[in-house]
DOPAKE-629348 format. One record per residue (C-alpha): residue number from 1; residue in three letters; x, y, z. Coordinates in nm, 4 decimals, padded with zeros to 6 digits. Layout:
[node NUM; 'ALA'; [X; Y; Z]]
...
***
This chain:
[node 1; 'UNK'; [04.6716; -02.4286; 08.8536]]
[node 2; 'UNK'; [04.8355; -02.6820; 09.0909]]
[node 3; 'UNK'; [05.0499; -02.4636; 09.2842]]
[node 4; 'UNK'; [04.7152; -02.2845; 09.4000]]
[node 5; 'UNK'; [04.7022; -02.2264; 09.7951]]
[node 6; 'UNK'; [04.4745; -01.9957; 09.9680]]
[node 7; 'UNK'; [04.0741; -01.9421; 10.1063]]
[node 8; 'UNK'; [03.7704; -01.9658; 09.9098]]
[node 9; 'UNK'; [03.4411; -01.8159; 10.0283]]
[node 10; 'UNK'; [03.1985; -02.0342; 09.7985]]
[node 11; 'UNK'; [02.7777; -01.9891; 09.7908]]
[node 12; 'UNK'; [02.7014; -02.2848; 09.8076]]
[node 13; 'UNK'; [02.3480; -02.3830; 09.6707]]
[node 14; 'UNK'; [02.1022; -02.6211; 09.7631]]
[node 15; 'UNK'; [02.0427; -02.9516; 09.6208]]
[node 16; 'UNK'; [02.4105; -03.0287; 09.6516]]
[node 17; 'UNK'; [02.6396; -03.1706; 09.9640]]
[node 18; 'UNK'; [02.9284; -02.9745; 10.0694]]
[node 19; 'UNK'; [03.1295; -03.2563; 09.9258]]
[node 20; 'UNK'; [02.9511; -03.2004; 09.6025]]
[node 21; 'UNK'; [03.0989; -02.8714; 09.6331]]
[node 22; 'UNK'; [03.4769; -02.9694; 09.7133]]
[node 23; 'UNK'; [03.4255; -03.2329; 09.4071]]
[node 24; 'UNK'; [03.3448; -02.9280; 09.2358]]
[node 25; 'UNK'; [03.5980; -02.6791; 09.3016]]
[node 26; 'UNK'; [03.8671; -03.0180; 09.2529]]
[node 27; 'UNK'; [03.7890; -03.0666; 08.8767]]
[node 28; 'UNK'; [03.7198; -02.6583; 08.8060]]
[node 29; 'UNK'; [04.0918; -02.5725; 08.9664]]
[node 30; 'UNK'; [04.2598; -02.9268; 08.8777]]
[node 31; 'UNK'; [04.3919; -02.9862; 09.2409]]
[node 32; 'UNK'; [04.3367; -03.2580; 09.4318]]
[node 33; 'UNK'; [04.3935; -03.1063; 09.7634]]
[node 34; 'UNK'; [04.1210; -02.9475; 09.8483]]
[node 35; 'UNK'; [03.8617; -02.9053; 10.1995]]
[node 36; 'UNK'; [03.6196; -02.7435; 10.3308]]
[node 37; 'UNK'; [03.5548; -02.5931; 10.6860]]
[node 38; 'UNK'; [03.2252; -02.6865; 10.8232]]
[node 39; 'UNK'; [02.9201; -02.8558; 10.6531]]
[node 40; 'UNK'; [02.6262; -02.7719; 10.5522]]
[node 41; 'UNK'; [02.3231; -02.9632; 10.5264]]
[node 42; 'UNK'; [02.2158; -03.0512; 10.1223]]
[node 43; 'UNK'; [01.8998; -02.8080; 10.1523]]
[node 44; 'UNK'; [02.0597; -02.5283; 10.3141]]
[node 45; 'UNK'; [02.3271; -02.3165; 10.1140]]
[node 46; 'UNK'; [02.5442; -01.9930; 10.1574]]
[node 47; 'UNK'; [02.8424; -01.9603; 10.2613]]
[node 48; 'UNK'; [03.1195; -02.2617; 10.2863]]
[node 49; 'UNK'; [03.4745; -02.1922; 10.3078]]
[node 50; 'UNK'; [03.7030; -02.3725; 10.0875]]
[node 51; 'UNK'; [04.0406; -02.3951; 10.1677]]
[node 52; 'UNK'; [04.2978; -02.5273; 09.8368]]
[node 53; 'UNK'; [04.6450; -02.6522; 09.8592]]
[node 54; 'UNK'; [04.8461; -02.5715; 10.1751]]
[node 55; 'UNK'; [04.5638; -02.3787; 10.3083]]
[node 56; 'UNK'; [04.3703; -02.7358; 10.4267]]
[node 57; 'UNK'; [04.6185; -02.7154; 10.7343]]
[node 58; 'UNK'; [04.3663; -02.4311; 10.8125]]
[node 59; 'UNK'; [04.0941; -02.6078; 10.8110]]
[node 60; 'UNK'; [04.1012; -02.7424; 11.2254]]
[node 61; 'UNK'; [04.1648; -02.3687; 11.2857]]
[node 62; 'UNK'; [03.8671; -02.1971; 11.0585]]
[node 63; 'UNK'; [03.6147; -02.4760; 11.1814]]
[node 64; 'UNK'; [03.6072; -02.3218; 11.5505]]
[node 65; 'UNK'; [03.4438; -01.9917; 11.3948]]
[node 66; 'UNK'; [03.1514; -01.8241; 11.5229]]
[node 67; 'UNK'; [02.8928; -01.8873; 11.2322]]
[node 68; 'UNK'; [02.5708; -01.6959; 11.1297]]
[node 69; 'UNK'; [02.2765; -01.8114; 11.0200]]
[node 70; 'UNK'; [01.8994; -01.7254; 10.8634]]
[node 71; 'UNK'; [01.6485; -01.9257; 10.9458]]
[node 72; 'UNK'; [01.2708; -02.0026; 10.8878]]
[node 73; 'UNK'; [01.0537; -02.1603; 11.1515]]
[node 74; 'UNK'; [00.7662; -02.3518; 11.0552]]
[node 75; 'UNK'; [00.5818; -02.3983; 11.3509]]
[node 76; 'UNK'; [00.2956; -02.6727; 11.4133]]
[node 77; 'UNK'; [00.5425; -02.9818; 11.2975]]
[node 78; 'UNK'; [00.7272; -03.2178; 11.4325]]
[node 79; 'UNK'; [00.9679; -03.4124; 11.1915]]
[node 80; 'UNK'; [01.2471; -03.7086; 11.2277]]
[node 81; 'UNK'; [01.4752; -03.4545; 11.1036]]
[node 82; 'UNK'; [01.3928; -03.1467; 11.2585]]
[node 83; 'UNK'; [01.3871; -02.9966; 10.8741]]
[node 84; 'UNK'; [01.0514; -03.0178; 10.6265]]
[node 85; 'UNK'; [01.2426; -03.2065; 10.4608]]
[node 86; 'UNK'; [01.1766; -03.5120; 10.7006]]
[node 87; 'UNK'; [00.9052; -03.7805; 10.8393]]
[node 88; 'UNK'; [00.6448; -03.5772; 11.0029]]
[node 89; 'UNK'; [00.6207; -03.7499; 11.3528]]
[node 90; 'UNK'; [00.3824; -03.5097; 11.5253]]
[node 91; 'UNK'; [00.1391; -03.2168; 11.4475]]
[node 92; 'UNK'; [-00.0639; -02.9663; 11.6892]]
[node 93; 'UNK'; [-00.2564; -02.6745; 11.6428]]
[node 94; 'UNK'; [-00.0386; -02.3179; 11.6681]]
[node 95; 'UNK'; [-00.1787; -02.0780; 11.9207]]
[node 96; 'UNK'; [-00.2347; -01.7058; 11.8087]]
[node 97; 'UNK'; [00.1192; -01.5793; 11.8203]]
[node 98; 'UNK'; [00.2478; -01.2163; 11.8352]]
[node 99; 'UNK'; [00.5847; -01.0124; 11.8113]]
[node 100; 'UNK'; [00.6361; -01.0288; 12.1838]]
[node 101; 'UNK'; [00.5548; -01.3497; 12.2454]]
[node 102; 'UNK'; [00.7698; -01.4770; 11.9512]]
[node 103; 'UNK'; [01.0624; -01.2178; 12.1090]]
[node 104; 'UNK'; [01.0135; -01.3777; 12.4328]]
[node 105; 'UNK'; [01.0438; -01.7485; 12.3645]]
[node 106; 'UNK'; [01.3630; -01.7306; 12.1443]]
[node 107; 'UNK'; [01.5146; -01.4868; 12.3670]]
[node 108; 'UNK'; [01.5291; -01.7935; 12.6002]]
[node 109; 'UNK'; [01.8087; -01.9496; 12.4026]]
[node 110; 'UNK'; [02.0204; -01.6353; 12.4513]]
[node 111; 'UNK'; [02.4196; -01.7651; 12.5608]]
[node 112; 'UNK'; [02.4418; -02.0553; 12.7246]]
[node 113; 'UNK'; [02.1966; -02.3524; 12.5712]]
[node 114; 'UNK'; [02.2079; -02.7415; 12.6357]]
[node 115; 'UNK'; [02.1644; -02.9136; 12.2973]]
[node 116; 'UNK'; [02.1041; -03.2655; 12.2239]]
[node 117; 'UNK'; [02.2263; -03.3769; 11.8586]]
[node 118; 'UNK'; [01.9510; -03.4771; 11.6261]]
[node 119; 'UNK'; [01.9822; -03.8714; 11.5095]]
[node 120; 'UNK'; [02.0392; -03.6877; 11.1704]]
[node 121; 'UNK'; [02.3932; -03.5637; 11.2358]]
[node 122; 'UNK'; [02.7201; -03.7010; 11.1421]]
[node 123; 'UNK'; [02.8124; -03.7557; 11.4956]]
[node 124; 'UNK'; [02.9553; -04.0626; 11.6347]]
[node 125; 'UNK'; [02.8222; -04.3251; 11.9107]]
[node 126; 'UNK'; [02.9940; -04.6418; 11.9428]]
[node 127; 'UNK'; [03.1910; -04.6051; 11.5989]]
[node 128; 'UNK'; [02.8272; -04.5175; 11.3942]]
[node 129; 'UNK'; [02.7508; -04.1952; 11.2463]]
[node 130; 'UNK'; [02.3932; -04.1143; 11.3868]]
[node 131; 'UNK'; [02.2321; -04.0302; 11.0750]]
[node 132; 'UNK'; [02.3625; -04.3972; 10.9820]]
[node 133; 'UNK'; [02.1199; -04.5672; 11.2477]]
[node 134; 'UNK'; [01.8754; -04.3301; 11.1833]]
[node 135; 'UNK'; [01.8028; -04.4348; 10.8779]]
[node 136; 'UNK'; [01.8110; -04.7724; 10.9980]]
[node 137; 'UNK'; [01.5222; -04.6690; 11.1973]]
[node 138; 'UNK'; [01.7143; -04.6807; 11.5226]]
[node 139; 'UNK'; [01.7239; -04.3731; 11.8388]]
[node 140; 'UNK'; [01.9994; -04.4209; 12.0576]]
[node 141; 'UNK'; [02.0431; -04.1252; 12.3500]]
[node 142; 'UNK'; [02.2805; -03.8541; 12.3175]]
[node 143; 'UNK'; [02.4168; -03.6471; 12.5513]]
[node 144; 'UNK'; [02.3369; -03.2590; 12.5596]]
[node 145; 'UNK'; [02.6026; -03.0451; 12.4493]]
[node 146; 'UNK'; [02.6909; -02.6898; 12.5267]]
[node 147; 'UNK'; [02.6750; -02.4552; 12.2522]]
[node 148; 'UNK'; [02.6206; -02.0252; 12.2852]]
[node 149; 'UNK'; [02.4462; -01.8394; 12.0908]]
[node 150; 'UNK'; [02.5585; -01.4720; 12.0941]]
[node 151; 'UNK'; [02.2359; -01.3179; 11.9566]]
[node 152; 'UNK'; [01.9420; -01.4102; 11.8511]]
[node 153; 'UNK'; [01.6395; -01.1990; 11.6971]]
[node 154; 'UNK'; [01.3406; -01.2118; 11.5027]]
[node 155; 'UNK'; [01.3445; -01.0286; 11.2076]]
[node 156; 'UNK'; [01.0289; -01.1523; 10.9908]]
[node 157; 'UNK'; [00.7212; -01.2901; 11.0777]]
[node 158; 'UNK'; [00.5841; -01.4603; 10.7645]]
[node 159; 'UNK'; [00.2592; -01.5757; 10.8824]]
[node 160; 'UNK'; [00.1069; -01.7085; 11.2174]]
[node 161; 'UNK'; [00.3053; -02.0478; 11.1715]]
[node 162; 'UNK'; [00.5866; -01.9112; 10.9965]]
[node 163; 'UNK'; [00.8632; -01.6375; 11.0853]]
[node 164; 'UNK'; [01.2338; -01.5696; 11.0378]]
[node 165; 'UNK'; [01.5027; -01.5725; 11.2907]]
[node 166; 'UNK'; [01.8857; -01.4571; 11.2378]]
[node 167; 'UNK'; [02.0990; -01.6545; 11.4658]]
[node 168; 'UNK'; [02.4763; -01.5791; 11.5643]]
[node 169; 'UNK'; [02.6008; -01.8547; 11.7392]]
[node 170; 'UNK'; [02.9122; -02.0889; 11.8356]]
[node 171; 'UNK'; [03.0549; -02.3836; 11.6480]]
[node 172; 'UNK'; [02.8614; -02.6882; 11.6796]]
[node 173; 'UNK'; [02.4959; -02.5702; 11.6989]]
[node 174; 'UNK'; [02.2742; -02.6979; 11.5244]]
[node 175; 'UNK'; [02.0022; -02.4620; 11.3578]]
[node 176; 'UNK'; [01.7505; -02.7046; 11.2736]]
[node 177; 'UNK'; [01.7140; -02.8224; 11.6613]]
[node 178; 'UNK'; [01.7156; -02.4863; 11.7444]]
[node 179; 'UNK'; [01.4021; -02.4460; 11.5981]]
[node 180; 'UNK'; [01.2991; -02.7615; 11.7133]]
[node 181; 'UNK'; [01.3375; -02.6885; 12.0627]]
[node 182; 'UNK'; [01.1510; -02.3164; 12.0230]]
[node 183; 'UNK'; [00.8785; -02.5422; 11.9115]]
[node 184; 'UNK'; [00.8750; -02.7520; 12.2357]]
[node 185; 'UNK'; [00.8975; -02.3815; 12.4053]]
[node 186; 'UNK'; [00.5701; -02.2950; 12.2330]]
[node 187; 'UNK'; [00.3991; -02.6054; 12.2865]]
[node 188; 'UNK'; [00.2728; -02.6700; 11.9393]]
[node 189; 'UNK'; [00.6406; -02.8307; 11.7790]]
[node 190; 'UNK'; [00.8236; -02.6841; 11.5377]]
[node 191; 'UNK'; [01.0941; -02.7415; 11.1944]]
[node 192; 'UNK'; [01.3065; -02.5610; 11.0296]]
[node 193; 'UNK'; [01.1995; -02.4901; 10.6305]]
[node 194; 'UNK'; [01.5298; -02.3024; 10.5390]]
[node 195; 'UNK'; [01.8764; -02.2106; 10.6242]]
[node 196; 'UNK'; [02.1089; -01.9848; 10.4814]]
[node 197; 'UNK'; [02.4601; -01.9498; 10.6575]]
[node 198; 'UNK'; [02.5338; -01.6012; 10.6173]]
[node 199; 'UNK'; [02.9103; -01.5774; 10.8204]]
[node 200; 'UNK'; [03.1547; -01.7856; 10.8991]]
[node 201; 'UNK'; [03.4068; -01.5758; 11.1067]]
[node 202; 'UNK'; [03.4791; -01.2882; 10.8813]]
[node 203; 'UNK'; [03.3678; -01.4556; 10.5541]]
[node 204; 'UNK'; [03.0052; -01.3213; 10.4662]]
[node 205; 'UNK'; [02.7823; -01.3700; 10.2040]]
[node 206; 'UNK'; [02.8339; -01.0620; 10.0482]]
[node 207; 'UNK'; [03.2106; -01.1962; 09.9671]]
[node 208; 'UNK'; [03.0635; -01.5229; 09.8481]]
[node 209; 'UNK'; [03.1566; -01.6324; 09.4690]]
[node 210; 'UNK'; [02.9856; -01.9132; 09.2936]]
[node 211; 'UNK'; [03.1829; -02.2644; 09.1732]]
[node 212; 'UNK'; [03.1517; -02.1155; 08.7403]]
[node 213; 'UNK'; [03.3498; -01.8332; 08.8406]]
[node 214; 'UNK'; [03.6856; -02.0480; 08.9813]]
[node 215; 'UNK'; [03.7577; -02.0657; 08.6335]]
[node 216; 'UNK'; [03.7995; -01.6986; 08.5431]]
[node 217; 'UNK'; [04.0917; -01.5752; 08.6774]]
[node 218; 'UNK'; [04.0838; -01.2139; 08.7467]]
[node 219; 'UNK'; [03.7877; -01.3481; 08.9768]]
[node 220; 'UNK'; [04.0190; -01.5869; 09.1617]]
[node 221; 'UNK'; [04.3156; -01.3837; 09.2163]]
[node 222; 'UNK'; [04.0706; -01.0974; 09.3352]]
[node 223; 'UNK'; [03.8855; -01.3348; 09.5926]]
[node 224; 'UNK'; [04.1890; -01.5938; 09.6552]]
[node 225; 'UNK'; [04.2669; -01.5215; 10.0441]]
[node 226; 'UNK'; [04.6178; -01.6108; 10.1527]]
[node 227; 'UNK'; [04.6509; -01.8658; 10.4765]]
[node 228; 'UNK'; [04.7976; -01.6739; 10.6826]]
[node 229; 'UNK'; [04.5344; -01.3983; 10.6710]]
[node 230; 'UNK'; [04.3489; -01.6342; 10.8480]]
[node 231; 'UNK'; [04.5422; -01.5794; 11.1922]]
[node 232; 'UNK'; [04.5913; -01.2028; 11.1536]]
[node 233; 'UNK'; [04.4904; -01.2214; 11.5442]]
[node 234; 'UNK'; [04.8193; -01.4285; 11.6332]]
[node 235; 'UNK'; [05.1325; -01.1877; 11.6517]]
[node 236; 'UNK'; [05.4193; -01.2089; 11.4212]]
[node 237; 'UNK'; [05.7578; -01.3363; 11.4981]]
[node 238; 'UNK'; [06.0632; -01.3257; 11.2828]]
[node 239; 'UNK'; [06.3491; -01.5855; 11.3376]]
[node 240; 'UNK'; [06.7396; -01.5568; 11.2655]]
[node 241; 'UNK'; [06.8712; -01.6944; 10.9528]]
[node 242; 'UNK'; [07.0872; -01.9003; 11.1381]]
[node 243; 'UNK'; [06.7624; -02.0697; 11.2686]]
[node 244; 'UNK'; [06.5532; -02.1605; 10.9848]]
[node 245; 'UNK'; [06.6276; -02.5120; 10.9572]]
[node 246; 'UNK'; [06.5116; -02.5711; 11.3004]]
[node 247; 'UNK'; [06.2204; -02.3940; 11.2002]]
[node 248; 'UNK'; [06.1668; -02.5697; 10.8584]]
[node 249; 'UNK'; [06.2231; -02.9301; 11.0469]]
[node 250; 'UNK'; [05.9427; -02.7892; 11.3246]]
[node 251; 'UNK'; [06.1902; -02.7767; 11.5807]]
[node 252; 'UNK'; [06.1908; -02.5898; 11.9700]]
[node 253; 'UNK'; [06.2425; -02.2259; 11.8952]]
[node 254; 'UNK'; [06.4273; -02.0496; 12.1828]]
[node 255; 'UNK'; [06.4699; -01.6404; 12.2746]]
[node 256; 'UNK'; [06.7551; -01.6156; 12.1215]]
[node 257; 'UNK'; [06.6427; -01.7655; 11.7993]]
[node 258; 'UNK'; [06.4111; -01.4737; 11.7566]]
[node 259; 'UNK'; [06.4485; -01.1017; 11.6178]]
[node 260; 'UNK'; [06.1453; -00.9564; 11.8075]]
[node 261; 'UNK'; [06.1331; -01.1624; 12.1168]]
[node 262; 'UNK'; [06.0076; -00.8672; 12.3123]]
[node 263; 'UNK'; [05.6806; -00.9653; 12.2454]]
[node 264; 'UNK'; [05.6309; -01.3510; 12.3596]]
[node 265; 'UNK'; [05.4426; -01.4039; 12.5881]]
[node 266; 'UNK'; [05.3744; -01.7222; 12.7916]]
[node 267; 'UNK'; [05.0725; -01.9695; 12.6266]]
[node 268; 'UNK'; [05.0578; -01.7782; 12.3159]]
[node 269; 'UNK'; [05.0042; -01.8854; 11.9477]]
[node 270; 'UNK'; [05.2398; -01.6576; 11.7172]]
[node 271; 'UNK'; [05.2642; -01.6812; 11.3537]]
[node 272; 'UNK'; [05.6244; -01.7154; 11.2492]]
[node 273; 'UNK'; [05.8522; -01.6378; 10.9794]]
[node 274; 'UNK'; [06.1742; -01.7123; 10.7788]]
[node 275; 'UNK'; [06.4445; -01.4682; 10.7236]]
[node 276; 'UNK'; [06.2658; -01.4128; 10.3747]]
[node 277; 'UNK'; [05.9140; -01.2947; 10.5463]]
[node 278; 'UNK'; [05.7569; -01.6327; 10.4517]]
[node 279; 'UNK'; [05.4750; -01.7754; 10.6862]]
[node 280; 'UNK'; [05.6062; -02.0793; 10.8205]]
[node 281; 'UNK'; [05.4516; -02.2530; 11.0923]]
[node 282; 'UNK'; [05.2351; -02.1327; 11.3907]]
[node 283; 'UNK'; [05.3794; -02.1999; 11.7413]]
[node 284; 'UNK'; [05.2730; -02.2094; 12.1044]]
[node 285; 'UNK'; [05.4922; -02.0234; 12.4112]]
[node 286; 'UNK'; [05.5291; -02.2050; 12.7475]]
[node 287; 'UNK'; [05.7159; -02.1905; 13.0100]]
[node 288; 'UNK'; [05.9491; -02.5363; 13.0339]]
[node 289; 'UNK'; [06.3092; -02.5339; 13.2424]]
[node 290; 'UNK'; [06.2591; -02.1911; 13.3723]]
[node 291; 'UNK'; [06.2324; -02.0145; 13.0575]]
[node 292; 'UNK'; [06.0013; -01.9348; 12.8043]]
[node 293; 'UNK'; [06.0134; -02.1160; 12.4907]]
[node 294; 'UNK'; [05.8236; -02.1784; 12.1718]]
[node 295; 'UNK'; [05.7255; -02.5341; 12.0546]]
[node 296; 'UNK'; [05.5297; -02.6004; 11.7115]]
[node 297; 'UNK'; [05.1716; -02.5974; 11.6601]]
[node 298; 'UNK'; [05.1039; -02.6661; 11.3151]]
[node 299; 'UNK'; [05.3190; -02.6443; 10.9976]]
[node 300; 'UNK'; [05.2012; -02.4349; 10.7532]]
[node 301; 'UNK'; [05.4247; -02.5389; 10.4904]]
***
């Protein structure tokens, strides 16, 4: 099953690390190249996108996907972690809540929304992952961060300290200080209790498949999604034959080298093809000694 190469959406469960879950997927397909795009936390689970074979050249390109996300709230705690799963760290009373207050205060994190990283996050200060001194018992200050979320809404309330929220939202935001933050709008502090990812770009969790069924193949083939499905957006371009070592060597690609130039356009990722209809490479159009030309972007091969 080596010469596997293609998109997996996985479920992942919780209890495990999305490593876990690449370790997984290595020993059920017996291939050692395998990634994924975009972690989740141990506790949470849905959907993670595993990408096998060539397809890990994806994986910079699949990571920038706008993500979806289920969440619980558990109002009335504070924790180091901003997840039950932490140190509790503070603790108030919750005020009598309703719908439209509830609808009011996360509507407040509509588009754009400054973010500060939680110490439990895998970003770097200074060469240290900040979970790292975390757990070392160490806060250093990090800088907020931009991040958008495209909609927001409440869609369960659970109890008076308790409700649901389904979040669509840009790479990079983190859930868990979402409802962190909603808790500092509210006054009384807040957690987040769980998480289930339920979209990344146009995987869902409907589409998901769980790691026992890599090894049935019918399963596989049927759910196997081919790289360059993953930039249907980019236009195609077809080269000459006289031009696909250039191509194959990730050489500068010029008008003339192309069947369908009538479609470049200046600052423009296209997907491009051998003589044979093979996806090769994507590359970029710009404008260099007063013509257009196309220079590569990532090999695909």
């Amino acid at each position: 099953m080596s010469d596997i190469n293609g998109i997996i959406n996985i479920y992942k469960e919780k209890g495990c690390t999305s490593h876990d879950v690449v370790m997984k997927v290595r020993k059920a397909l017996n291939i050692k190249k395998v990634g994924h795009a975009g972690t989740l936390d141990p506790d949470a689970e849905g959907v993670l996108t595993i990408c096998i074979g060539k397809a890990t050249k994806a994986i910079e390109y699949m990571t920038e996907k706008d993500k979806e996300y289920v969440a619980t709230v558990k109002l009335g705690i504070a924790t180091d972690t901003q997840d039950i799963t932490g140190k509790v760290i503070d603790e108030h009373e919750v005020p009598k809540l309703d719908e439209c207050d509830l609808e009011n205060t996360i509507n407040k994190f509509t588009l754009g929304y400054e973010q500060v990283p939680p110490m439990y996050s895998a970003i770097k200060i200074n060469g240290r992952k900040l979970y790292e001194l975390a757990r070392e018992g160490k806060e250093v200050e990090r800088e907020a961060r931009s991040v958008y979320i495209t909609e927001i809404e409440l869609t369960k309330i659970i109890t008076n300290d308790e409700f649901e929220i389904r979040v669509s939202c840009s790479k990079g935001t983190y859930i868990r200080t979402l409802c962190h933050d909603i808790g500092k709008v509210i006054g009384c502090g807040a957690c987040m209790k769980t998480l289930i990812r339920t979209r990344v770009g146009k995987f869902t969790l409907e589409d998901c498949i769980k790691i026992d069924q890599l090894t049935d193949n019918n399963i596989l083939s049927e759910k196997l999604i081919i790289v360059e499905n993953i930039f249907e957006n980019y236009g195609k371009i077809y080269i000459n034959e006289a031009s696909e070592k250039t191509l194959l060597n990730g050489g500068k690609l010029y008008l003339k080298n192309i069947q369908n130039n009538d479609i470049i356009k200046e600052n423009t990722i296209y997907r491009i093809y051998d003589a044979n209809n093979e996806f090769v490479a994507l590359y970029r159009c710009i404008y260099e000694n007063n013509e257009n030309v196309l220079k590569v972007e990532k090999m695909m091969r």
